[in-house]
Structure formats: C-alpha cells, structure tokens
C-alpha positions in Angstrom: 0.0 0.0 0.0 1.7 3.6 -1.0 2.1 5.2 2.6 2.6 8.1 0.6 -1.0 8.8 0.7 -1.8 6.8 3.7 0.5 8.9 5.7 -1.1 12.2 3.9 -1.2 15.1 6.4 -4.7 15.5 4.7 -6.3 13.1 6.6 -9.6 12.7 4.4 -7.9 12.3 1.2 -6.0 8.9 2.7 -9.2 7.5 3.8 -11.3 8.2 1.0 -8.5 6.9 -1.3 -8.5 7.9 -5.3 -10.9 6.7 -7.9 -11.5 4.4 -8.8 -13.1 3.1 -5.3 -13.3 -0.1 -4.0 -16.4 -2.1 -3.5 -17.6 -2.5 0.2 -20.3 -4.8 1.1 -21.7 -2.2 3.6 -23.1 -0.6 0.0 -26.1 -3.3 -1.0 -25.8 -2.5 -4.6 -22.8 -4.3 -5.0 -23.9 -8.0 -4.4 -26.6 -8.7 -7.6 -27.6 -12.4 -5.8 -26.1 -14.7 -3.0 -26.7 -18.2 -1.7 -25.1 -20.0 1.5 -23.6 -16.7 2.3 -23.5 -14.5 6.0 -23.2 -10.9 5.2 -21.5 -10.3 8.6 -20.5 -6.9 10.6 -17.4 -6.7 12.4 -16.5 -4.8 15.6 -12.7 -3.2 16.0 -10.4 -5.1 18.3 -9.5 -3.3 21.1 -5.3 -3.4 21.8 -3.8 -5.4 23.7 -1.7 -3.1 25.6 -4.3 -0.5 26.1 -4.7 2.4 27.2 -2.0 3.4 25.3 -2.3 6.5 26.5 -2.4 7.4 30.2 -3.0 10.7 32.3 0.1 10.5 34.1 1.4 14.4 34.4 0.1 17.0 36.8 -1.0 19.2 34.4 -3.0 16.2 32.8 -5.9 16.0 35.9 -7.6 12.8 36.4 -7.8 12.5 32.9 -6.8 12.2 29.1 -9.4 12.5 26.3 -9.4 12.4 22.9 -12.2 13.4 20.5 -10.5 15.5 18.0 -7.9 15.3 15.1 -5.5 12.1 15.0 -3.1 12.5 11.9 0.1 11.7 10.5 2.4 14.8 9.8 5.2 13.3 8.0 6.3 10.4 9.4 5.1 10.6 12.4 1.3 10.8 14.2 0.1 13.0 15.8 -2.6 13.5 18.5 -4.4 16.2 20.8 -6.2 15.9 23.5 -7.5 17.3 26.3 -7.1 17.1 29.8 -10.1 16.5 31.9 -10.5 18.0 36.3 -10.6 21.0 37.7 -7.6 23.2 36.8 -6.2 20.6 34.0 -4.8 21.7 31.0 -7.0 22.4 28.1 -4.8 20.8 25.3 -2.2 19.1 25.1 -0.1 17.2 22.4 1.7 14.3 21.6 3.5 11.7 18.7 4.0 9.0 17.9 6.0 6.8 15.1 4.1 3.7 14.7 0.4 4.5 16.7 1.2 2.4 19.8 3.6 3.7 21.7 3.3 7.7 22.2 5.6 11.1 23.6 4.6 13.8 25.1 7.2 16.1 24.1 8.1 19.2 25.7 6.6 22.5 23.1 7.7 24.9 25.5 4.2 27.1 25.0 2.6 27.7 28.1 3.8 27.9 31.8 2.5 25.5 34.4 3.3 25.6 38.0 6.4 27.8 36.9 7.7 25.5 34.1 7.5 25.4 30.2 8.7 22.6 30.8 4.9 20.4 29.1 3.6 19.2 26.3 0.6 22.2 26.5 -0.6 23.5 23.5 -2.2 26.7 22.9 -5.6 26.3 21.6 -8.5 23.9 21.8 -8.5 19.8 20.4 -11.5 20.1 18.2 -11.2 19.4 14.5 -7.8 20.4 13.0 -8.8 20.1 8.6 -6.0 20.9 6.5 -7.9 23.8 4.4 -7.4 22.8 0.3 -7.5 26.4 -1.1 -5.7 28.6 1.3 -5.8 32.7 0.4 -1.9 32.4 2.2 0.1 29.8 3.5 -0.9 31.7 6.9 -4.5 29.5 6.2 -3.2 26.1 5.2 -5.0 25.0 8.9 -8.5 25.3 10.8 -9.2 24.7 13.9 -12.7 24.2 14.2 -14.8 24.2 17.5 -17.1 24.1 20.3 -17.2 26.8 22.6 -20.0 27.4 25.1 -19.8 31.1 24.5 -18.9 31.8 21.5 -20.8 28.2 19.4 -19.5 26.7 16.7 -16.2 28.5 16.1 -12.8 28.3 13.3 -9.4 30.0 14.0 -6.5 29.9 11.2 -2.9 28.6 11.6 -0.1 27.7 9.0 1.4 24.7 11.0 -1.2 23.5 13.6 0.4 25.4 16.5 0.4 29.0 16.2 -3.5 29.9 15.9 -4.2 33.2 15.1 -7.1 34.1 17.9 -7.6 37.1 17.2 -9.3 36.6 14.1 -11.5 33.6 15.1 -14.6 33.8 13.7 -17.6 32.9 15.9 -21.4 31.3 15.8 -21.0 30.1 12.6 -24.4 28.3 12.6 -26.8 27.0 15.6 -25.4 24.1 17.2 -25.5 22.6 20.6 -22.5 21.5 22.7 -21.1 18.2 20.7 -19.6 19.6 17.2 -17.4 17.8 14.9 -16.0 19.0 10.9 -14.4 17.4 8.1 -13.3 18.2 5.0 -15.4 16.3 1.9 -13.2 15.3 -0.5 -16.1 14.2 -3.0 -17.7 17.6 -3.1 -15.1 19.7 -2.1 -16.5 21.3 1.0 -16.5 21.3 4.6 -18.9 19.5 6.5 -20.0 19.6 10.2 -22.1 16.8 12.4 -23.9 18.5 15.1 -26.3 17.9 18.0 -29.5 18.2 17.8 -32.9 17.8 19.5 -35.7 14.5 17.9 -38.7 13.0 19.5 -36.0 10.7 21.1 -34.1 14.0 22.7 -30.2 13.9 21.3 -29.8 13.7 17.4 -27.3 14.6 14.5 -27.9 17.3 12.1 -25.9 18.5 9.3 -24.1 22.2 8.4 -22.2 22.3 5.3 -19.9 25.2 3.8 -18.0 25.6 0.6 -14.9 27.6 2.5 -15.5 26.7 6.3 -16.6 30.2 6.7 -20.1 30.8 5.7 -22.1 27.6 6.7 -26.3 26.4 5.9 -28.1 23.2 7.0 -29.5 21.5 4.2 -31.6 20.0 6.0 -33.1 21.9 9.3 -33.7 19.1 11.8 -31.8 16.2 12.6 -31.0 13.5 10.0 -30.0 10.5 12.0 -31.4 9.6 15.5 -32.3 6.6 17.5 -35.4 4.7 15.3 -38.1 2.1 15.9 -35.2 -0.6 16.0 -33.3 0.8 18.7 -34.3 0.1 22.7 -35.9 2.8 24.5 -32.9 3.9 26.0 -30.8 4.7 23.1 -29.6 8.7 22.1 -27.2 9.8 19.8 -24.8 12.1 21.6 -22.6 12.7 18.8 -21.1 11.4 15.6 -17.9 11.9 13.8 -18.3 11.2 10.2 -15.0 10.0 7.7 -15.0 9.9 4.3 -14.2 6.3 3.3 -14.1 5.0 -0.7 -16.8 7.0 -1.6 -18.8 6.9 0.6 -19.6 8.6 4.4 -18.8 6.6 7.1 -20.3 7.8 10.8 -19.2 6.4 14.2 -22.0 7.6 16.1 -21.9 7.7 20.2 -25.0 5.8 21.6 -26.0 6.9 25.0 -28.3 4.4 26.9 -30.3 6.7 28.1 -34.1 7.3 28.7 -36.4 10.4 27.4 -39.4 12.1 28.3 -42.2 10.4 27.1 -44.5 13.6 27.5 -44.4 17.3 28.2 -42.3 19.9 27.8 -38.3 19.9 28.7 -38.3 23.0 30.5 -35.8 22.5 33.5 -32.4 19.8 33.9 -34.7 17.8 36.7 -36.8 16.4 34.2 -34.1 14.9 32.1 -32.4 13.4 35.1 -35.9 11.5 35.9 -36.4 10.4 32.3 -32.8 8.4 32.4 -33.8 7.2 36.2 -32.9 3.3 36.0 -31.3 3.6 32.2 -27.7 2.2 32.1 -26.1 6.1 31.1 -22.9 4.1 29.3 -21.6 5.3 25.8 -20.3 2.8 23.3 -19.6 3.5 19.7 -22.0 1.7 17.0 -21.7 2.1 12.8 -23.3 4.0 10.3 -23.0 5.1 6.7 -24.6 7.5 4.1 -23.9 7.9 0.4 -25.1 11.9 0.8 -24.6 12.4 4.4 -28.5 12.6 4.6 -30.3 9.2 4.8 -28.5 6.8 7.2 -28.5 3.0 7.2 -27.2 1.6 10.7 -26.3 -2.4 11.4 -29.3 -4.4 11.7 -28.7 -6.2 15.4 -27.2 -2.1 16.1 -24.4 -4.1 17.9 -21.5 -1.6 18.9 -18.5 -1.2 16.6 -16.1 -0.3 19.9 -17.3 -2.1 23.0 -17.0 -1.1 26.4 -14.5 -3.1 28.2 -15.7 -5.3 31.2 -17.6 -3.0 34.9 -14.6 -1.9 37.0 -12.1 -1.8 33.9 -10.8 2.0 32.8 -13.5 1.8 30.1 -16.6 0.1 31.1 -18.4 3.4 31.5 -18.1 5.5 28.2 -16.1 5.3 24.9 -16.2 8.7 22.5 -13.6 8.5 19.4 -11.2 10.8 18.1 -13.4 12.6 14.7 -11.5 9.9 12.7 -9.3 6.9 12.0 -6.0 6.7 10.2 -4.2 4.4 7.9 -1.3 2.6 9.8 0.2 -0.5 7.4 -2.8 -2.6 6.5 -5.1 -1.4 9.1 -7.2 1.2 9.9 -6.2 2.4 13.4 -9.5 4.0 16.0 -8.4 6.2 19.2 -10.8 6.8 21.6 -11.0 7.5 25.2 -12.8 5.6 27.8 -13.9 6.1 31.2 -14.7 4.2 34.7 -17.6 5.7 34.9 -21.3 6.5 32.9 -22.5 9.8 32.3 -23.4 12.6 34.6 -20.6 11.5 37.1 -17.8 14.8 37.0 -15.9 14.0 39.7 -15.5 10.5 40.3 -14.5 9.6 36.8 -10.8 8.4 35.4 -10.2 9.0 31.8 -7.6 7.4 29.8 -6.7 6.6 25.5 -7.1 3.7 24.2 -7.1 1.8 20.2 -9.0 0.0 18.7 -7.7 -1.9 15.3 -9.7 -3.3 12.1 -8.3 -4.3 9.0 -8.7 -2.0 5.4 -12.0 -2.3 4.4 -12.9 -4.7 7.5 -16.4 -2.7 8.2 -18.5 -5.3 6.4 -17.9 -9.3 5.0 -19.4 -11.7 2.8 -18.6 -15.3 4.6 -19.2 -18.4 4.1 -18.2 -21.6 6.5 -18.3 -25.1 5.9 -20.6 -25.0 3.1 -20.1 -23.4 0.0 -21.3 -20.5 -1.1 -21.5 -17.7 -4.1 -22.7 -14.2 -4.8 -22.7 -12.4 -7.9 -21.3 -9.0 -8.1 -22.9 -6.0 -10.4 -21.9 -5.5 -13.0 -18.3 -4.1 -13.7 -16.5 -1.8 -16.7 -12.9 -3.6 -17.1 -11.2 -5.4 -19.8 -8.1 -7.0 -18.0 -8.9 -10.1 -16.1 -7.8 -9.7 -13.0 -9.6 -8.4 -9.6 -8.3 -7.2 -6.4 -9.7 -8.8 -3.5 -9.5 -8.1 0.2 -10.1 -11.5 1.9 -9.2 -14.1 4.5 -9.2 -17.5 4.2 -9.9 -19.9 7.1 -8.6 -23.9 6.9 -9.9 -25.8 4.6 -11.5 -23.0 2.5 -10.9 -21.4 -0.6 -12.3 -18.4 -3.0 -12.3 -19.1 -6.3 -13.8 -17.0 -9.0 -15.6 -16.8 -12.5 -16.4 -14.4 -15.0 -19.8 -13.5 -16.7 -21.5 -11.6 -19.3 -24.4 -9.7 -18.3 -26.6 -12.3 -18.9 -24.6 -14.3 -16.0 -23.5 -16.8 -18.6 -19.5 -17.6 -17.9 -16.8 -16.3 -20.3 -15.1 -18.8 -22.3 -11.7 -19.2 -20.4 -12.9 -17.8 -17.6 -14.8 -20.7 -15.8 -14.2 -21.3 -11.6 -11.8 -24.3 -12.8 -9.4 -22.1 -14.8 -9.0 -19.5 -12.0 -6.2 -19.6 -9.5 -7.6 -20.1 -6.3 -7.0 -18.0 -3.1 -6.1 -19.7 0.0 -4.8 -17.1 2.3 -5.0 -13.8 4.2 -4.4 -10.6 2.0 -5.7 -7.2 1.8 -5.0 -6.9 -1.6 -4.3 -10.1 -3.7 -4.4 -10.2 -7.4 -7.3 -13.3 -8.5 -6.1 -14.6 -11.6 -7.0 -16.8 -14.7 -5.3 -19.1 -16.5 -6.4 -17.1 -19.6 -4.9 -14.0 -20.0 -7.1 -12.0 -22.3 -10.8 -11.8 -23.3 -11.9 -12.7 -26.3 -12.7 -9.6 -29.0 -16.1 -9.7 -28.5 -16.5 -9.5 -24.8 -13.5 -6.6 -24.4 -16.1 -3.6 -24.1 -19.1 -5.2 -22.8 -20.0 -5.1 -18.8 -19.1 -8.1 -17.0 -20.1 -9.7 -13.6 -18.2 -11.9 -11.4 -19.1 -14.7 -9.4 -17.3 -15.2 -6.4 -17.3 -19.0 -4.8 -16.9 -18.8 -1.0 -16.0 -22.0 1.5 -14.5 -20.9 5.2 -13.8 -17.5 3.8 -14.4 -14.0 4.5 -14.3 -11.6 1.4 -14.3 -7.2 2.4 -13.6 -6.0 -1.1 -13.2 -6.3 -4.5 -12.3 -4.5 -7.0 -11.0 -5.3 -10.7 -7.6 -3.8 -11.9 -8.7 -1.7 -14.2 -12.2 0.0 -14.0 -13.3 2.3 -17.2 -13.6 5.6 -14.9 -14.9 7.6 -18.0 -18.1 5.4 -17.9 -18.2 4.1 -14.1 -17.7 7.9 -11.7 -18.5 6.2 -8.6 -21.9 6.1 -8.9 -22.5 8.6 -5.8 -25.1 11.0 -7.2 -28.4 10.7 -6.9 -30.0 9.9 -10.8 
C-alpha cells in the first residue's frame, strides 16, 4: 500500500483513497444475488496493551481525552487531546511513530506551575482540517470548534500550533455543545455533524460550507437519531463522520439513556428523571450514508467499539477521536474511555485507548463449511484480473468466474481455470489461467461470481475499472 497517501497530512484524502473506489459490502448494490452466504458486521479489536495512552502528568488532571484530530504529519502521528478536572490543562499534544507507543514532548508554550517545561498547547482539540484552497500559507490549517460562549467556532494557523485568535470567527451556525468538521473530499466542502434535539431528545444534524466560513443546514432538523429498532434507551450524543471509498462513514456515540415520554423539557430535573434506572454508558455503533443525509445503521445495532468489562478503565463511556488513520494494513481507531457513565464529574478516570480493524474490515461476505456464491454488479474492465480483500480460514478457498451480463461464464474464464486463493491478503491479485478476453467480450459489462468456503471476502475490485463510464456512482439519478 503507497504510505505516501496513507500517511497524507490531509487526513480525508487517505481515507477516501483515489478513484476508482473499492467495492464495500456495507453498499447493497454491490452483491446482484447470493446463496449460503452471512453478510456479517465486524466490531474493532480493542489493543492489547491499552490504554496506550495514560494521564500521568500533573498538568493532565484525572484524565486524558481524545475526541479530535489524530493524523500523521510526516512520518510521524500525531494527536491532541484534552485534559479532563478542575484546573487541568486544556490541550495538550503528543507523537507518535508507529500509533502504539506515544511522547509527550516538551513544546515549551505555556507555563504550568512555573515551568514550560509540558507538552501544552495553545488552543482547543476540536477538528484540526487541512484547508485545500488557502488565500496564504498563513490558512493552510483550521481549527474548528465548540465553545460554550462563543458556538460553533474556526481559527486559522499555517502549522497547527500557532493559531491566530484574534481573528476567530464565531457562531457560525446553531449548534448545541457536541460539534465535529471534516473536509469532503467528493464535493469539495466542509462539513459539520452536530447535536440536535428529535422525539428521542439527542440527534445529529448537518451544516455544510463551501470555505468553512459561511455555513447552511441542508436539511433543518436532525437527519439520524435513535429509530423504531433501537431500545428505548438509546440517544445519539454525537457522531464523527469520515470519508471512506466513496462513501460517508459515521461512528456515532449511543447513550443508553431514557427520554421524556411527555411534556415539555423545561428544567435539567426532568431529564435526570427520564434516564432514572437507564444504564447512562456510551459505546460506539456504525453507520454510513452515500449523501450524508439518509442513514443505514447495522441491523442487530451491535456496537463497533465495546465497552471493556464493569470496574475496567472503560466500562463506562467510549467517545472517538473525529477519525481513524491508515497505519500498514489497518485502519487504526483512538478513543477515550472512562470508569464511569454519564453525569458522574468528579468521580470519573479518563484514559486513551485503540481500537484496530483491517482495510475495508467494516463489512464481510462469509461463508463456512458449506459453500457458497454471490454475484457482483456489473463491472467496466477489460483486463482479467480483480483485487480482493479477503481471509481464508482452513480448509476453504475463493475461487472465482467471469460472466456476461446475462450471467453466462466467459469462455476461459470458468471457476476451474482460475487460481484459487487460499490465504490472508488485503490486496491479492485473482487470476486466470487465460490471459485475455476474447474480442467480442472486451467492451461489454461483465459480472463476477465469487465462490466462497471458510472464507471472509471485504472487497473487491478489478484492476482496471473504465472511470470515464463508471464515476462512482455517488449522485443521486
């Protein structure tokens, strides 16, 4: 994989990945028909060595929280994150060179107990978004943020450090108190998740701007919230949203949590009686959009980053940095967890911790001891050979054929000429003995069917898709 956009400082542009993009099975359109296969979900493995990042200096409180921007600046990541307790720091920073093990090295910016002697920061751990048209190079980086008096807020730097304050601009749009931004790489704006009031109390709305300046909500009201599937005790407190191979990918942050079934909200009281007896944890769950509008959510709504056993440093809550990044094969989720739920200030310990899952690992097509096929739409290529992202457990296989639109197989291209797969690889090359289509199939679509037996398959994608006649298919026709 070329870590030379996986380790882009423009942390959308690594995870969205160039055209053309790969086929996930979280998208439904890209499965025609199946038989004897499990389209399956998958969860992010927590590290081992968690939490990988402690609160450990005096200036760090009881706690260490991350929420905001987690990106690679050269060759080396970087994090902020706040401190949490009365008289903590605000922001602080540190590195690290493979993800796992982290400094805190001293900046020298601010003075703590008589020392610059700290890894402080000056300025806030909201979302840091490299900006793509700069009017200097004194604008190549936003900070934007949440600020209880001043809303929804951006401040300009040109290396992530040195924020010019005194031209923040303030109350960009109406928002509540959880705010994250990204930049959208498909349409070449900014974007910004929000909360927001439903009949189930805390929602996610949408802001969008073309230069992070003058914002508008297409769409007034929130446009993902708890639904008819969830328990009763279900809220969505917040969700950072990713671009991810063309499509949106949300992480939002359930909050078990009760709400008023009638009246009014006029006073705190009444929301603290509505949650009496609901669990108040926060886990993570999964959610995607093709145009950050309608939402589709995992059927059993399982969560995507558990919390860790009661009494352990994260049983209680779980909120994630605004997104993941590309580290070798795997796409690498900080978060921070707490001991305790919701509502508890004082008597609450906050540390970081990772979760892992590999490219593309969101969503599978598997099969076990019985074999089993699906048929994939139908694909603009004329070299025979297809990527796949896929693991192979023992005794299985995935082999592969190749149809005409009429599903009818290709001569040369049957299940017995193909090479089969047998291993574990993010991105192995399935092969033919035939090298070449025939003439008459060179221009016309093609499917592929994939046979499955004690296999997993995450993606596909053949080597070379026509891009002047399949763009992606993101718009709406």
């Amino acid at each position: 994989m070329d870590t030379r956009l996986t380790r882009s400082d423009a942390v959308e542009d690594a995870l969205a990945g160039p055209q053309p993009w790969r086929r996930l099975f979280l998208d439904a359109m890209v499965v025609e028909e199946s038989k004897a296969l499990k389209r399956v979900f998958h969860s992010a493995e927590k590290h081992p060595d968690n939490p990988i990042l402690r609160y450990e200096k005096p200036w760090e409180g009881i706690g260490v929280c991350v929420s905001g921007t987690v990106m690679w600046m050269g060759d080396k990541l970087t994090m902020r994150y706040r401190c949490w307790g009365k008289g903590a720091a605000k922001a602080c920073y540190a590195e690290s060179y493979e993800g796992i093990h982290w400094e805190k090295p001293t900046l020298g910016f601010v003075e703590w107990d008589g020392s610059c002697d700290n890894n402080i920061t000056i300025g806030g751990t909201g979302s840091i978004v490299k900006i793509r048209h700069p009017k200097s190079e004194r604008d190549r980086w936003a900070l934007f943020s949440y600020q209880s008096e001043k809303g929804a807020t951006v401040v300009f730097s040109e290396d992530t450090f040195n924020w010019r304050w005194e031209e923040q601009r303030t109350n960009l749009f109406e928002t509540s108190d959880v705010v994250k931004f990204f930049y959208d790489p498909y349409e070449d704006r900014y974007v910004a998740t929000y909360k927001t009031p439903n009949r189930r109390h805390r929602a996610v709305g949408i802001a969008l701007s073309k230069d992070g300046l003058e914002w508008y909500k297409p769409y007034s009201g929130a446009v993902v919230g708890a639904d008819d599937l969830d328990p009763d005790a279900t809220q969505f407190y917040g969700m950072p949203v990713f671009p991810y191979q063309g499509m949106y990918i949300g992480l939002p942050w359930i909050y078990h949590a009760r709400w008023m079934k009638y009246g009014n909200y006029e006073s705190p009281k009444q929301m603290y009686e509505a949650q009496e007896g609901s669990p108040r944890t926060v886990d993570v769950q999964l959610a995607w959009s093709w145009n950050l509008i309608q939402w589709t959510r995992t059927p059993d709504r399982k969560p995507f980053i558990n919390l860790g056993p009661k009494g352990t440093w994260d049983w209680g809550m779980i909120y994630t940095a605004r997104n993941p990044v590309i580290v070798d094969d795997k796409l690498y989720f900080y978060y921070y967890g707490c001991d305790n739920v919701h509502d508890i200030i004082d008597d609450v310990r906050c540390n970081i911790g990772l979760a892992t899952l590999r490219m593309d690992g969101f969503c599978s097509m598997r099969a076990g001891n019985r074999e089993g096929w699906f048929i994939s739409r139908r694909e603009v290529f004329k070299t025979p050979r297809v990527t796949i992202n896929a693991k192979v457990m023992t005794d299985g296989y995935i082999i592969a054929e190749l149809l005409d639109r009429w599903n009818k197989v290709i001569p040369g291209f049957s299940r017995s000429e193909c090479i089969p797969f047998t291993g574990d690889s993010i991105e192995h090359v399935m092969e033919w003995k035939t090298k070449a289509f025939p003439a008459e199939f060179l221009d016309a679509d093609k499917k592929i069917r994939f046979y499955l037996k004690n296999a997993d398959i995450y993606s596909y994608l053949p080597v070379d898709i026509d891009t002047t006649r399949d763009q992606g298919n993101r718009k709406e026709q």
